[in-house]
C-alpha positions as a LaTeX table, in Angstrom:
\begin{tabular}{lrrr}
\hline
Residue & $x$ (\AA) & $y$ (\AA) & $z$ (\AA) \\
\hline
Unk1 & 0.00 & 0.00 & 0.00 \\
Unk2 & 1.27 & 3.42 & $-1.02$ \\
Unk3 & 2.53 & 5.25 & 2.26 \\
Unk4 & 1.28 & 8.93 & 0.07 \\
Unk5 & $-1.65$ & 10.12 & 1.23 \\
Unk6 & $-4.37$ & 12.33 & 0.38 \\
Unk7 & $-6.88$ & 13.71 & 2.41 \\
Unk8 & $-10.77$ & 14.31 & 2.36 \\
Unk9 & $-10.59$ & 17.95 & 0.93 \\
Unk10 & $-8.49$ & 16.84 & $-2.06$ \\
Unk11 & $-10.22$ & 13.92 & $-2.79$ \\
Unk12 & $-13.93$ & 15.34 & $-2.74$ \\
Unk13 & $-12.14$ & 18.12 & $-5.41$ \\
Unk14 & $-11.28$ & 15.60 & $-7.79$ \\
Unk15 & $-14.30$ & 13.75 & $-7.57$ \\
Unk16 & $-16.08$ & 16.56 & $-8.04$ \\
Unk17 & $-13.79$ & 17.46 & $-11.13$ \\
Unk18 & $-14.06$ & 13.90 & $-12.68$ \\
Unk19 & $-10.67$ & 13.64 & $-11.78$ \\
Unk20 & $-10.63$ & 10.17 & $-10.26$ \\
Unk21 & $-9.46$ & 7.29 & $-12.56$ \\
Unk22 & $-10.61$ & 4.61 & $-9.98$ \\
Unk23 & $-10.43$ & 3.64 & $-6.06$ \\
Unk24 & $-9.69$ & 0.23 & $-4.70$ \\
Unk25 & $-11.08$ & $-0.94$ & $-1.23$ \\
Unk26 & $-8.20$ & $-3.15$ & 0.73 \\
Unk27 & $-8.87$ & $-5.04$ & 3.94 \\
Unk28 & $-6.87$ & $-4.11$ & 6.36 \\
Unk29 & $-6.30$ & $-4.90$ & 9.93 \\
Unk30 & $-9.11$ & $-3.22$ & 12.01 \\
Unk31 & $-11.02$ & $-2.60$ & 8.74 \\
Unk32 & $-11.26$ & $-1.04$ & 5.17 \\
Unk33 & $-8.75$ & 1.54 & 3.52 \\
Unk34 & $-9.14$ & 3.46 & 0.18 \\
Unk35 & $-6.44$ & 3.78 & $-2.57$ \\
Unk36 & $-7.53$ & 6.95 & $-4.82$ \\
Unk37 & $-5.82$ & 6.50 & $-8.21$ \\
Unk38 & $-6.12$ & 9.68 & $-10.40$ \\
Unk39 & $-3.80$ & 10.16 & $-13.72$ \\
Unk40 & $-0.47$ & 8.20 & $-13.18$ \\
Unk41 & $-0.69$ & 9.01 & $-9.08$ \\
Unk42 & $-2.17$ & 6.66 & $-6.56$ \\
Unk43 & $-2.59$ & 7.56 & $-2.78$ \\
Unk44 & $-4.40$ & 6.27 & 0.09 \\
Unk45 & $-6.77$ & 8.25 & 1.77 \\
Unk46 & $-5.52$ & 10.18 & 5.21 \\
Unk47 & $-7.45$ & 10.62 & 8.64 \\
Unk48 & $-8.30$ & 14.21 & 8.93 \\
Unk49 & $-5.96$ & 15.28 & 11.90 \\
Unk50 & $-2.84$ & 13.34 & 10.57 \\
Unk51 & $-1.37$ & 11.57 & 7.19 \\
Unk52 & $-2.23$ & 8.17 & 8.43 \\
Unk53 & $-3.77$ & 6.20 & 6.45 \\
Unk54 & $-8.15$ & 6.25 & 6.78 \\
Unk55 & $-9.49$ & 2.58 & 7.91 \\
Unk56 & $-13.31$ & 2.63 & 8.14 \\
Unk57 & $-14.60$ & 0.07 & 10.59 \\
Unk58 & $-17.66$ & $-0.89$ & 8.53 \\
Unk59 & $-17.85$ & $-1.69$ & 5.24 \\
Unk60 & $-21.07$ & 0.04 & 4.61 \\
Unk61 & $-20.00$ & 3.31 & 6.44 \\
Unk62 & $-16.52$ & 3.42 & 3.36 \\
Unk63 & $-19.81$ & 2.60 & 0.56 \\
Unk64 & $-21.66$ & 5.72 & 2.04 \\
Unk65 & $-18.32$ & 7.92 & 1.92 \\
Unk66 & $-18.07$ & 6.90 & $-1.69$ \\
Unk67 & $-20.80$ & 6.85 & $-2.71$ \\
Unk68 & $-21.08$ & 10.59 & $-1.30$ \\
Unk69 & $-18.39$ & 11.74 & $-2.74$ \\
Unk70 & $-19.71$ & 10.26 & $-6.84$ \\
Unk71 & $-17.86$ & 8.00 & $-6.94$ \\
Unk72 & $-20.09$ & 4.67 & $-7.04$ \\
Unk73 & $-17.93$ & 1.69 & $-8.98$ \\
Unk74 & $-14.44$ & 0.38 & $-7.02$ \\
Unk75 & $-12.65$ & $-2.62$ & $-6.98$ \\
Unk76 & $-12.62$ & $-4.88$ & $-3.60$ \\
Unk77 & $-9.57$ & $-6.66$ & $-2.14$ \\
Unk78 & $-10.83$ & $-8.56$ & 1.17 \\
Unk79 & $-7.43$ & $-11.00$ & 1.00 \\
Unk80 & $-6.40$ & $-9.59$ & 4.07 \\
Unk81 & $-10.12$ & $-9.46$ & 5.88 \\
Unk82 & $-10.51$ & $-11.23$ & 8.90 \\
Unk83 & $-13.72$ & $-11.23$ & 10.70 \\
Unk84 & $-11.12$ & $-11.73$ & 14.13 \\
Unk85 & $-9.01$ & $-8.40$ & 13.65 \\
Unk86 & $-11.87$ & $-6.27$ & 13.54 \\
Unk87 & $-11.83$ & $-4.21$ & 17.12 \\
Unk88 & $-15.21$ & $-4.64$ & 19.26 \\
Unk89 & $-16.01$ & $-1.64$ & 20.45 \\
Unk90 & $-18.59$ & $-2.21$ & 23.74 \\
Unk91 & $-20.05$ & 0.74 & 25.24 \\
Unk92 & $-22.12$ & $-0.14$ & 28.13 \\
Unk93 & $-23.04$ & 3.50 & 29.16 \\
Unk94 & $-24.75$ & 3.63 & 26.03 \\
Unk95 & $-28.04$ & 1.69 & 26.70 \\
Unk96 & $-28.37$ & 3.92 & 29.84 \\
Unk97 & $-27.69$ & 6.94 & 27.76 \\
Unk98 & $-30.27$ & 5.74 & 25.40 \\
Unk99 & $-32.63$ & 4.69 & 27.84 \\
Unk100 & $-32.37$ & 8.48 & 29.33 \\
Unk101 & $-32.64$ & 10.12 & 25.82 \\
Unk102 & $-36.10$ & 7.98 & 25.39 \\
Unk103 & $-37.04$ & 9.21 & 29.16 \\
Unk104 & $-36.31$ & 12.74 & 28.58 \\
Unk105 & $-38.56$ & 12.75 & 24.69 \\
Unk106 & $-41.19$ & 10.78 & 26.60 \\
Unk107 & $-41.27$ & 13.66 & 29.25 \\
Unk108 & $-40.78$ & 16.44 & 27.11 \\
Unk109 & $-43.97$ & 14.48 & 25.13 \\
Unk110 & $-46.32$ & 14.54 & 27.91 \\
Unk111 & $-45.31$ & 18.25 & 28.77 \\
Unk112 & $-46.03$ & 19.68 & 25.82 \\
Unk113 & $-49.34$ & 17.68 & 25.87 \\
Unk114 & $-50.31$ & 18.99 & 29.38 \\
Unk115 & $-49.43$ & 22.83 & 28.27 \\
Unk116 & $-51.35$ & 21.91 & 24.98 \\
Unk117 & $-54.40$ & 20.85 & 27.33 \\
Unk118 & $-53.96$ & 23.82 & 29.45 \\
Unk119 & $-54.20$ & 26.29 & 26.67 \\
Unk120 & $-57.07$ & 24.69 & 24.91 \\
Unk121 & $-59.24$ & 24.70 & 28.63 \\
Unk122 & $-61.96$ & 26.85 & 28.07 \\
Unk123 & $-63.78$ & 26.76 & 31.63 \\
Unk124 & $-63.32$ & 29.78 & 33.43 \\
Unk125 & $-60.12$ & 30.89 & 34.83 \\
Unk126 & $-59.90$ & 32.17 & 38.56 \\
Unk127 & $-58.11$ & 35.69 & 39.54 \\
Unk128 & $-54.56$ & 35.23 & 40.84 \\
Unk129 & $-55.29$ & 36.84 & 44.62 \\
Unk130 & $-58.48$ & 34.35 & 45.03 \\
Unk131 & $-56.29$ & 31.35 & 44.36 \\
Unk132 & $-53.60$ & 33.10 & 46.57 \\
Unk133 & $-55.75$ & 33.71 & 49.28 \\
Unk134 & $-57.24$ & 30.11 & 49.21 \\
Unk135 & $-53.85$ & 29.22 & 49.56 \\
Unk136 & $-53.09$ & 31.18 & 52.41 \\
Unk137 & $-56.32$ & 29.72 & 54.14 \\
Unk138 & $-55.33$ & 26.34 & 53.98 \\
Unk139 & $-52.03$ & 26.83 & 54.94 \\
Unk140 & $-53.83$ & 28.44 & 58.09 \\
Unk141 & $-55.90$ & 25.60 & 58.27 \\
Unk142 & $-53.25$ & 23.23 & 58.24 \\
Unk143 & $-51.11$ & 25.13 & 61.05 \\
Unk144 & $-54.10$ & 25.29 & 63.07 \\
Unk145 & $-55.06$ & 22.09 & 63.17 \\
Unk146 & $-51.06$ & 20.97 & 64.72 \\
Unk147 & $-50.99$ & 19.95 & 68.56 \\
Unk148 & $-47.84$ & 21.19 & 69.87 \\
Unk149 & $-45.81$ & 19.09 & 71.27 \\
\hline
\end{tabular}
């Protein structure tokens, strides 16, 4: 595999430009790399932050970036695939991130649905200082109603 790279910016530009000739997909370990051949010069594509070379985990996520980029017919080398050298990622705080972000849309659900109710209440609404001085009664009531100890 070349050790030249090229990187994202570059890449979409000639692909854009109908400058690519072809690309070949090459197992690697950990995944899939990309080898960008355009007039006599062949380079494999770079990670954004540094000139290593780009492995994509999953084979569908490299189709996507491809395919995004127009360029939809590439040749596949899996010799060096091995369903073993892939890295398993586990996240276990995941599910209970999930599980929260499905908590918080439920909530945030039934809230709007209560507000929605709310507005859409057409009985008759009572003046703030009645409702604050039956609160002040029942607090009364309540204080009253204590046997000191």
């Amino acid at each position: 595999m070349p050790t030249e790279t090229i990187d994202h910016a570059t890449l979409t530009k000639l692909a854009e430009a109908g400058a690519v000739y072809s690309a070949h997909v090459m197992a690697q370990p950990g995944g899939w790399a990309i080898l960008v051949k355009y007039g006599t010069t062949e380079r494999a594509l770079a990670t954004q932050r540094s000139q290593q070379i780009r492995v994509f985990r999953k084979f569908e996520t490299l189709v996507g970036y491809l395919k995004g980029l127009g360029i939809v017919r590439f040749e596949v080398d899996a010799m060096n695939w091995q369903v073993d050298s892939l890295p398993v990622r586990r996240r276990p705080d995941t599910s209970a991130a999930m599980k929260q972000v499905h908590e918080a849309a439920a909530y945030d659900k039934w809230l709007k649905a209560e507000v929605q109710e709310a507005i859409d209440d057409t009985s008759p609404t009572i003046p703030h200082d009645e409702v604050a001085r039956n609160v002040r009664a029942a607090i009364k009531g309540v204080r009253t109603k204590r046997v000191p100890a």
